[in-house]
C-alpha positions as CSV (number, residue, x, y, z in Angstrom):
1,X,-56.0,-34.3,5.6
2,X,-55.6,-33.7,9.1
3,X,-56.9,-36.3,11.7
4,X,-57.8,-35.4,15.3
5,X,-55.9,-38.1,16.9
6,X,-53.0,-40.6,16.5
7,X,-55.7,-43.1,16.5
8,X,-57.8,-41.5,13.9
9,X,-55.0,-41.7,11.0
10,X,-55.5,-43.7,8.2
11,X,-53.6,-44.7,5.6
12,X,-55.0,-45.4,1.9
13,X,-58.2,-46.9,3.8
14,X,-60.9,-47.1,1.1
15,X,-64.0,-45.1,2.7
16,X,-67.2,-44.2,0.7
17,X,-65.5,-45.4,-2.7
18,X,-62.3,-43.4,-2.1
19,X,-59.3,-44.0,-0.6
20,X,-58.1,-41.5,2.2
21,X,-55.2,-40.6,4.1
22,X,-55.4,-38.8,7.4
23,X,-51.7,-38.0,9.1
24,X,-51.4,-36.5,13.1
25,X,-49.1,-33.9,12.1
26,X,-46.7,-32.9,14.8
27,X,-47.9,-30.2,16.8
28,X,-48.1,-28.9,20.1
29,X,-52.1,-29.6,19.8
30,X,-53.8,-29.9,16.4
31,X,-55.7,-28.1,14.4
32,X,-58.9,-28.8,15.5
33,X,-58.4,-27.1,18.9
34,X,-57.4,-23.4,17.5
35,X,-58.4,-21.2,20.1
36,X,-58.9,-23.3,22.8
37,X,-54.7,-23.3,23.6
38,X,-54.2,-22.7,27.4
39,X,-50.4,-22.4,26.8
40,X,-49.2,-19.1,25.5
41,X,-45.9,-20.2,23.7
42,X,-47.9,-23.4,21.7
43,X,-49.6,-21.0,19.0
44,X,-46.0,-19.4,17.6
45,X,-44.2,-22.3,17.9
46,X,-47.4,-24.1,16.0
47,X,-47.0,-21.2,13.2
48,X,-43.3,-22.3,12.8
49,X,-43.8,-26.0,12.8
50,X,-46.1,-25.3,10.4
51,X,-44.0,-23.3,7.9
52,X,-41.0,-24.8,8.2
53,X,-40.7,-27.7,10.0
54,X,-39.3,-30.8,7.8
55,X,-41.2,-33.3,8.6
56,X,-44.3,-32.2,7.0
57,X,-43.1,-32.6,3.8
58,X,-41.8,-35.8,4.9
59,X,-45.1,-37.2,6.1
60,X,-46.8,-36.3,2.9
61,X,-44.0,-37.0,0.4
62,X,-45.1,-41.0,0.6
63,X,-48.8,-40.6,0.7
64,X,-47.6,-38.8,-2.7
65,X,-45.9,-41.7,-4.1
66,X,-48.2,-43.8,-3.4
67,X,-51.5,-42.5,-4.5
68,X,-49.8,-40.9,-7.9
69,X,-52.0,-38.1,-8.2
70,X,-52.8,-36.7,-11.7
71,X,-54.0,-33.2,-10.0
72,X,-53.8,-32.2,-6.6
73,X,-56.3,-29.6,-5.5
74,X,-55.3,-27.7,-2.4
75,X,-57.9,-25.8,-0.3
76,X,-56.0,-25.6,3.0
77,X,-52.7,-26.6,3.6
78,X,-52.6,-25.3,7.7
79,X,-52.3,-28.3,9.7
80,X,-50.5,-29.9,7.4
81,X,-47.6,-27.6,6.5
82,X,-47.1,-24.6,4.3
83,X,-43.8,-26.2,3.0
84,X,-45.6,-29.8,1.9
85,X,-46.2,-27.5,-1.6
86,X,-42.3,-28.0,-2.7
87,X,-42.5,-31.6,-2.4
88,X,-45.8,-31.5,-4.9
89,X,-43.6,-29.2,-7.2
90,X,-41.0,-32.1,-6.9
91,X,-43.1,-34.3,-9.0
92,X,-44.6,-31.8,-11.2
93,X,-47.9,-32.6,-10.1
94,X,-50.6,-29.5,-11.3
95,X,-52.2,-27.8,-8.7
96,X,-54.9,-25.7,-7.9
97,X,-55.0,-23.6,-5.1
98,X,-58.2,-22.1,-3.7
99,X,-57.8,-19.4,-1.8
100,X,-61.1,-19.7,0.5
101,X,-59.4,-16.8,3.1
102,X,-55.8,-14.5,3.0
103,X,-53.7,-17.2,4.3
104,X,-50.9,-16.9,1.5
105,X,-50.8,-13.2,3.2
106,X,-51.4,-13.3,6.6
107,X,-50.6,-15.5,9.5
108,X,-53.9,-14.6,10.5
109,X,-55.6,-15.3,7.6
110,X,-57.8,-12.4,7.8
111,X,-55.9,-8.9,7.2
112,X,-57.9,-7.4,9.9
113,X,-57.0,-6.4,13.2
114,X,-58.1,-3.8,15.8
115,X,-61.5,-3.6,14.2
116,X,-59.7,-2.0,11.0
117,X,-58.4,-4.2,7.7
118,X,-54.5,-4.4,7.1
119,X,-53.8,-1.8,4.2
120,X,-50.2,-3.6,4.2
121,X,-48.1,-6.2,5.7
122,X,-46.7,-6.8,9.6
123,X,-43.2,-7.9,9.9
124,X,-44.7,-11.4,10.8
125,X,-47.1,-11.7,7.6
126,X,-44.3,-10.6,5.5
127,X,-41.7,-13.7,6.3
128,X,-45.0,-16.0,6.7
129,X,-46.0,-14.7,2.9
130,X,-42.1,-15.2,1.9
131,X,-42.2,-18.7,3.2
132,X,-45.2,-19.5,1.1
133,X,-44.0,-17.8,-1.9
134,X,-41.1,-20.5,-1.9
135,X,-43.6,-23.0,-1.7
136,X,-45.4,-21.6,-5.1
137,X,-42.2,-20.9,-7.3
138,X,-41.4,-24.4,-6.7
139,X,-44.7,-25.7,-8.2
140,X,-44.5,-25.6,-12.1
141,X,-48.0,-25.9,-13.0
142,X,-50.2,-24.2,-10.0
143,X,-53.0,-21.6,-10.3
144,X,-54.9,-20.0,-8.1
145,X,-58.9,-19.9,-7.3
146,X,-60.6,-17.4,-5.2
147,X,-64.7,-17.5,-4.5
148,X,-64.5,-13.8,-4.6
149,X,-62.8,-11.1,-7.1
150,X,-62.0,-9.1,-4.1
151,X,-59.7,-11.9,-2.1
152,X,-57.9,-12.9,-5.6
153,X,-57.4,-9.1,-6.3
154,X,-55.9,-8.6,-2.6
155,X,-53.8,-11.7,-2.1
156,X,-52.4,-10.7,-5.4
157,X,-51.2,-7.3,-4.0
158,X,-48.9,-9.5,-2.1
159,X,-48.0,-13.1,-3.7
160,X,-47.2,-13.3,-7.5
161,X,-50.4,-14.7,-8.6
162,X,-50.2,-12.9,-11.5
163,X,-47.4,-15.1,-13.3
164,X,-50.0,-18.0,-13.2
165,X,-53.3,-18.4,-14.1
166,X,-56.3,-17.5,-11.6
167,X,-60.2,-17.6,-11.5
168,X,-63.0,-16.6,-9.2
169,X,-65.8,-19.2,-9.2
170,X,-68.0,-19.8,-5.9
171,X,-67.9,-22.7,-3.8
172,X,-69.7,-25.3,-5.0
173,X,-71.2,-26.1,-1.8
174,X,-74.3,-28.5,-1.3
175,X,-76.4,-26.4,1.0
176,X,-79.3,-28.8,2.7
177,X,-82.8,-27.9,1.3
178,X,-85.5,-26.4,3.4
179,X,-88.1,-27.8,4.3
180,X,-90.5,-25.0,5.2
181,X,-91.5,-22.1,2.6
182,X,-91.9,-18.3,3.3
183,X,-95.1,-17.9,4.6
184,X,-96.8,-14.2,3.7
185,X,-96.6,-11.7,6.9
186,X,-97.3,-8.2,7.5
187,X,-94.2,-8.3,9.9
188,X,-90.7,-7.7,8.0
189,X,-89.0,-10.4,9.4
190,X,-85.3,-9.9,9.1
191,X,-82.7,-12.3,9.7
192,X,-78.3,-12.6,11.1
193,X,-77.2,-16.1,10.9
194,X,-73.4,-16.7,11.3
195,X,-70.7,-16.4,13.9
196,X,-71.5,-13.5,16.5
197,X,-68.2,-11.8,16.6
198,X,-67.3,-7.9,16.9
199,X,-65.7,-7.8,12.9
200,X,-69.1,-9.3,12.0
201,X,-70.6,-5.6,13.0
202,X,-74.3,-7.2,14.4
203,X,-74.3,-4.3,16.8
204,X,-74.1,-2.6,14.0
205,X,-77.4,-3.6,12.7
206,X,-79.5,-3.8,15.8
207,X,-78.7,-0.4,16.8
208,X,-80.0,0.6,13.3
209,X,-82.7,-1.4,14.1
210,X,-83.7,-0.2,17.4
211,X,-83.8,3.7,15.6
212,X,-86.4,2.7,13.4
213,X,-88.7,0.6,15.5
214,X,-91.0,2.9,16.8
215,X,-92.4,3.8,13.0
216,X,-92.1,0.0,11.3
217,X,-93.2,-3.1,12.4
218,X,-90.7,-5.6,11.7
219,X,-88.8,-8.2,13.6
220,X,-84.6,-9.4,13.7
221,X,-83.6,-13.2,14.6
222,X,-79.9,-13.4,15.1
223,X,-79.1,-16.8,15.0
224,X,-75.1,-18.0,16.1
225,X,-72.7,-17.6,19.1
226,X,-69.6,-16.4,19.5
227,X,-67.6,-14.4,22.1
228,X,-69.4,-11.5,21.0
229,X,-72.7,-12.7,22.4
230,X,-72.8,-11.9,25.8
231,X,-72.6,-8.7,24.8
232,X,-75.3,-8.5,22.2
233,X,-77.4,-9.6,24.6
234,X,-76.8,-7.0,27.5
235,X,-77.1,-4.3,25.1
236,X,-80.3,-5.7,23.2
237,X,-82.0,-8.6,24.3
238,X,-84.7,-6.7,26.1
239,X,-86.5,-5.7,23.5
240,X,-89.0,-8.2,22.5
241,X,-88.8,-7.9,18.8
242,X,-85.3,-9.0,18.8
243,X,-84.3,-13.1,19.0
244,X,-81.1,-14.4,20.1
245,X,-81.3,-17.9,19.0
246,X,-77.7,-19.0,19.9
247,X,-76.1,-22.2,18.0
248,X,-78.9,-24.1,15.8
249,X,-78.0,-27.0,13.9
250,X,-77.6,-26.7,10.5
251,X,-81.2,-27.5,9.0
252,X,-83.2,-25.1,11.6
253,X,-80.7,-22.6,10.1
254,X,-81.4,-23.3,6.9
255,X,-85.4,-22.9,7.4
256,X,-85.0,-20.0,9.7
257,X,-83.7,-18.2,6.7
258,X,-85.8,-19.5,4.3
259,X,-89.1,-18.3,6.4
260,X,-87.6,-14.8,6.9
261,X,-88.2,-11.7,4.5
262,X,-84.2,-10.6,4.4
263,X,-81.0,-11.9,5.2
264,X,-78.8,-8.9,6.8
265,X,-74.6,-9.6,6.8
266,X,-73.3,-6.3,8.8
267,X,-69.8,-7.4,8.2
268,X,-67.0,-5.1,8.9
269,X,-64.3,-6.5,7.6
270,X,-62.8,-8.3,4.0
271,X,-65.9,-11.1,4.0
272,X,-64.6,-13.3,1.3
273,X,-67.6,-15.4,-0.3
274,X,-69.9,-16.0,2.5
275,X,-71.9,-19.2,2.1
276,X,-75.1,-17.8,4.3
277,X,-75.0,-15.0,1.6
278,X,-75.6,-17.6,-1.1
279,X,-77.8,-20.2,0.4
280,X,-80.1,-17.3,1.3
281,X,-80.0,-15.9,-2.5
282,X,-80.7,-19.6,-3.5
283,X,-83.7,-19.9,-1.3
284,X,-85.1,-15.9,-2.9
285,X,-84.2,-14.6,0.2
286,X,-82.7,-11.1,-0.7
287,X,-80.2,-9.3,1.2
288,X,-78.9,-6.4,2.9
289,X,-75.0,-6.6,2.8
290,X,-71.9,-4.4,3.6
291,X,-70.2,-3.0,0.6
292,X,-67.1,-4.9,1.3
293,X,-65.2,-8.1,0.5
294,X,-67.1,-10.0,-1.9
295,X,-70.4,-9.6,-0.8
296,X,-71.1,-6.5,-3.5
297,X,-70.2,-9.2,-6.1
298,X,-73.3,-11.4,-4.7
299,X,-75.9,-9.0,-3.6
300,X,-76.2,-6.7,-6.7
301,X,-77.7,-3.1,-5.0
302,X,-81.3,-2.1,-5.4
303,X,-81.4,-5.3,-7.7
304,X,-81.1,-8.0,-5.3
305,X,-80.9,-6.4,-2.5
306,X,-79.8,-3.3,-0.9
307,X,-75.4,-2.5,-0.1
308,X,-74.4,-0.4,3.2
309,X,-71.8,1.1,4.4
310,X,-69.3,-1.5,6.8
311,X,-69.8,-0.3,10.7
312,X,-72.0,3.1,10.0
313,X,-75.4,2.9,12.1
314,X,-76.6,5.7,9.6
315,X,-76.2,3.7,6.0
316,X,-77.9,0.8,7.5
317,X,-80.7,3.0,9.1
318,X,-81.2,4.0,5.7
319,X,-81.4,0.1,4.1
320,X,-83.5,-0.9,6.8
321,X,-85.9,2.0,6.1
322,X,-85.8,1.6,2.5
323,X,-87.3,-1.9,2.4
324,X,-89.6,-1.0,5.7
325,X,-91.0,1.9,3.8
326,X,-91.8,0.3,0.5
327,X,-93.0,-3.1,0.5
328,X,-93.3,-3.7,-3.1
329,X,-89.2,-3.0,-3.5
330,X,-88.9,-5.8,-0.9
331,X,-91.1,-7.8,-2.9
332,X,-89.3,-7.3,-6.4
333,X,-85.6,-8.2,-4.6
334,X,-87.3,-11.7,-4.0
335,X,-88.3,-12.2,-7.0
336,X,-84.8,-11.4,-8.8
337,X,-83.1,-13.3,-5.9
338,X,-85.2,-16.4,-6.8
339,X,-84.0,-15.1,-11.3
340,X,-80.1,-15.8,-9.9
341,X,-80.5,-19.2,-8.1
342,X,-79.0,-21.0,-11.0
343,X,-75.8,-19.2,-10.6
344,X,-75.3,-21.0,-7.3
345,X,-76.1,-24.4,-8.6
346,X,-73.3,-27.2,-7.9
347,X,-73.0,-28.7,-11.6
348,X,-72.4,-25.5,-13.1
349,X,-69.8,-24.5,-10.4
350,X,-68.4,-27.5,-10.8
351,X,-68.3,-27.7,-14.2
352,X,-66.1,-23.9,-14.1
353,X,-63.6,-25.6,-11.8
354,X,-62.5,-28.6,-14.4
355,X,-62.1,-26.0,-16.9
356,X,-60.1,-24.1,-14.5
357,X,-58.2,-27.7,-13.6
358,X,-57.7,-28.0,-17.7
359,X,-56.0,-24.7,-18.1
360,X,-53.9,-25.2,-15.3
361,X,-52.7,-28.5,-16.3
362,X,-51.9,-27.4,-19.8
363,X,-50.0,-24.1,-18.7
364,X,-46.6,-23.6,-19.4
365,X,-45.1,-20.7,-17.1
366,X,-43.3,-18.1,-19.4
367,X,-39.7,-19.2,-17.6
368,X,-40.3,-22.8,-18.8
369,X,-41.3,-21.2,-22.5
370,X,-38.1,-19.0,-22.5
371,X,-35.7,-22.1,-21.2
372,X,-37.2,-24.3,-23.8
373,X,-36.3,-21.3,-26.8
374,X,-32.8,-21.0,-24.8
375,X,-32.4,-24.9,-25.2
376,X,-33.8,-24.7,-28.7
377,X,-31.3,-22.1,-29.7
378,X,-28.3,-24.1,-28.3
379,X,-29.2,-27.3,-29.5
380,X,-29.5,-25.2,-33.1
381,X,-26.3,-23.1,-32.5
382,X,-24.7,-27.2,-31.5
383,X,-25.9,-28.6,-34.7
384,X,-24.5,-25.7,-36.8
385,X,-21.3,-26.0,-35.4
386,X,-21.0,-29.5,-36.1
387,X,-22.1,-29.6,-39.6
């Protein structure tokens, strides 16, 4: 992995049972301070460093040789180099690559710019993409994992994930458990928590909100920061059934959510698998999602919770006022949310990605198969002609 400073490497140290290795790679800052660069030219020259620049494979290529992996599971290669992948391929080492964002696609990792998702490539994400793909024909035995159908599906509209084996299994994250319950309330207490940025579409969902106040009695508690914030707040902190919590630490999120009635992700763009999404189902907290990304394949509509249209007031109006207007519909989304939690647990996740780590280190790509029948066949034709 990545370490913060010089001083911070390590090298085979043994640490909670296992032994890590932690390189400064070189770059103009590292990866830790993303979006805090005061230097305009640092960030491309950081993107070509970290696609091409030799010594990344160089730095790895020992910690390789002398750790001898069996498997090496990749979940995020930036900050170390896109081009390290070639020198796994070298030894034949299987690999499995989860794909937790569009980074094999996009320099941005996200598709989505201008407040609209990328419906193809920019010159840029094209040679980025390119540069990768060289990475992934050079790896023999490599497959590809995605926590959501929708990020597999789309990655695969530009990188040849189809020649190698893929899954979609969740993160098997360890969430902390809450320590408070739901209490009962006549308030509809409905809940934001994540960063508070414009393709997350809050403004979305409070102005929905604000249209429907006058008839319901609910409440919202949008819990995060982000550069969107300021704004949020101009528009809609004066109203007193609204609560801008700003950053919380990770717990007082976590009971936040579990007090509240309904989890609401107004997301306008490509959301991949987002974890808020499933700690809240986990916790029978039902939710109110955009019909985008992967969050239709967790929040099942009318089921488990309600799906809306990405960045129209109107179609959230209309959740909102669904659940406001009939009680015992919010009640029943609880109860199947709480009927799924065992889909989210670790151990069963977990137990999906070694089967996914078996197939991929027993696959045999079909250029290998055909080379091995061409060798067969000449070893035959070699024999004949000898005898």
């Amino acid at each position: 992995m990545a370490a913060k400073t010089q001083e911070e490497q390590r090298f085979g140290e043994m640490v909670d049972g296992m032994k890590i290795w932690s390189l400064y790679m070189p770059r103009p800052y590292p990866i830790f301070k993303q979006g805090h660069v005061e230097k305009t030219y640092s960030k491309p020259l950081w993107h070509l460093q970290d696609h091409f620049d030799p010594r990344n494979p160089s730095l790895v290529a020992p910690i390789l040789d002398a750790f001898k992996p069996d498997f090496c599971n990749v979940h995020y290669l930036t900050g170390l180099g896109h081009n390290v992948l070639e020198e796994i391929g070298k030894r034949d080492i299987p690999v499995m690559y989860v794909m937790p964002d569009m980074a094999l696609s996009c320099s941005k990792l996200t598709m989505f710019v201008d407040g609209k998702t990328c419906e193809k490539q920019c010159l840029t994400c094209k040679l980025s993409a390119r540069s990768k793909r060289k990475g992934i024909r050079a790896t023999r035995r490599i497959g590809f994992c995605a926590p959501s159908r929708a990020n597999l599906e789309r990655n695969a509209r530009f990188q040849p994930l189809a020649d190698y084996p893929t899954a979609h299994i969740l993160n098997a994250n360890k969430y902390p458990t809450p320590t408070m319950a739901r209490s009962p309330s006549e308030t509809v207490r409905f809940i934001y928590a994540g960063r508070l940025e414009s393709a997350k579409g809050v403004d979305v969902l409070l102005s929905a909100a604000e249209m429907l106040k006058a008839d319901f009695d609910f409440t919202v508690k949008v819990v995060g920061s982000g550069a969107a914030e300021p704004d949020l707040r101009a528009r809609f902190d004066h109203h007193d059934w609204i609560d801008f919590t700003g950053h919380v630490p990770l717990q007082q999120a976590i009971d936040t959510i579990a007090g509240s009635d309904m989890l609401c992700i107004p997301s306008i763009w490509m959301e991949n698998s987002p974890g808020v999404v499933i700690q809240a189902l986990g916790m029978s907290v039902p939710v109110i999602g955009s019909d985008v990304g992967g969050i239709p394949e967790l929040v099942r509509h009318d089921e488990n919770g309600l799906l809306a249209q990405p960045g129209d007031v109107e179609s959230w109006r209309e959740a909102l006022h669904a659940v406001l207007s009939d009680r015992a519909r919010l009640t029943r989304f609880q109860t199947n949310a709480a009927n799924r939690a065992s889909e989210f647990d670790q151990d069963y996740l977990g137990a999906k990605y070694l089967a996914f780590m078996d197939e991929i280190r027993n696959f045999t790509p079909a250029s290998s198969a055909q080379g091995n029948l061409a060798d067969t066949s000449r070893n035959a034709a070699s024999t004949a002609h000898a005898s």
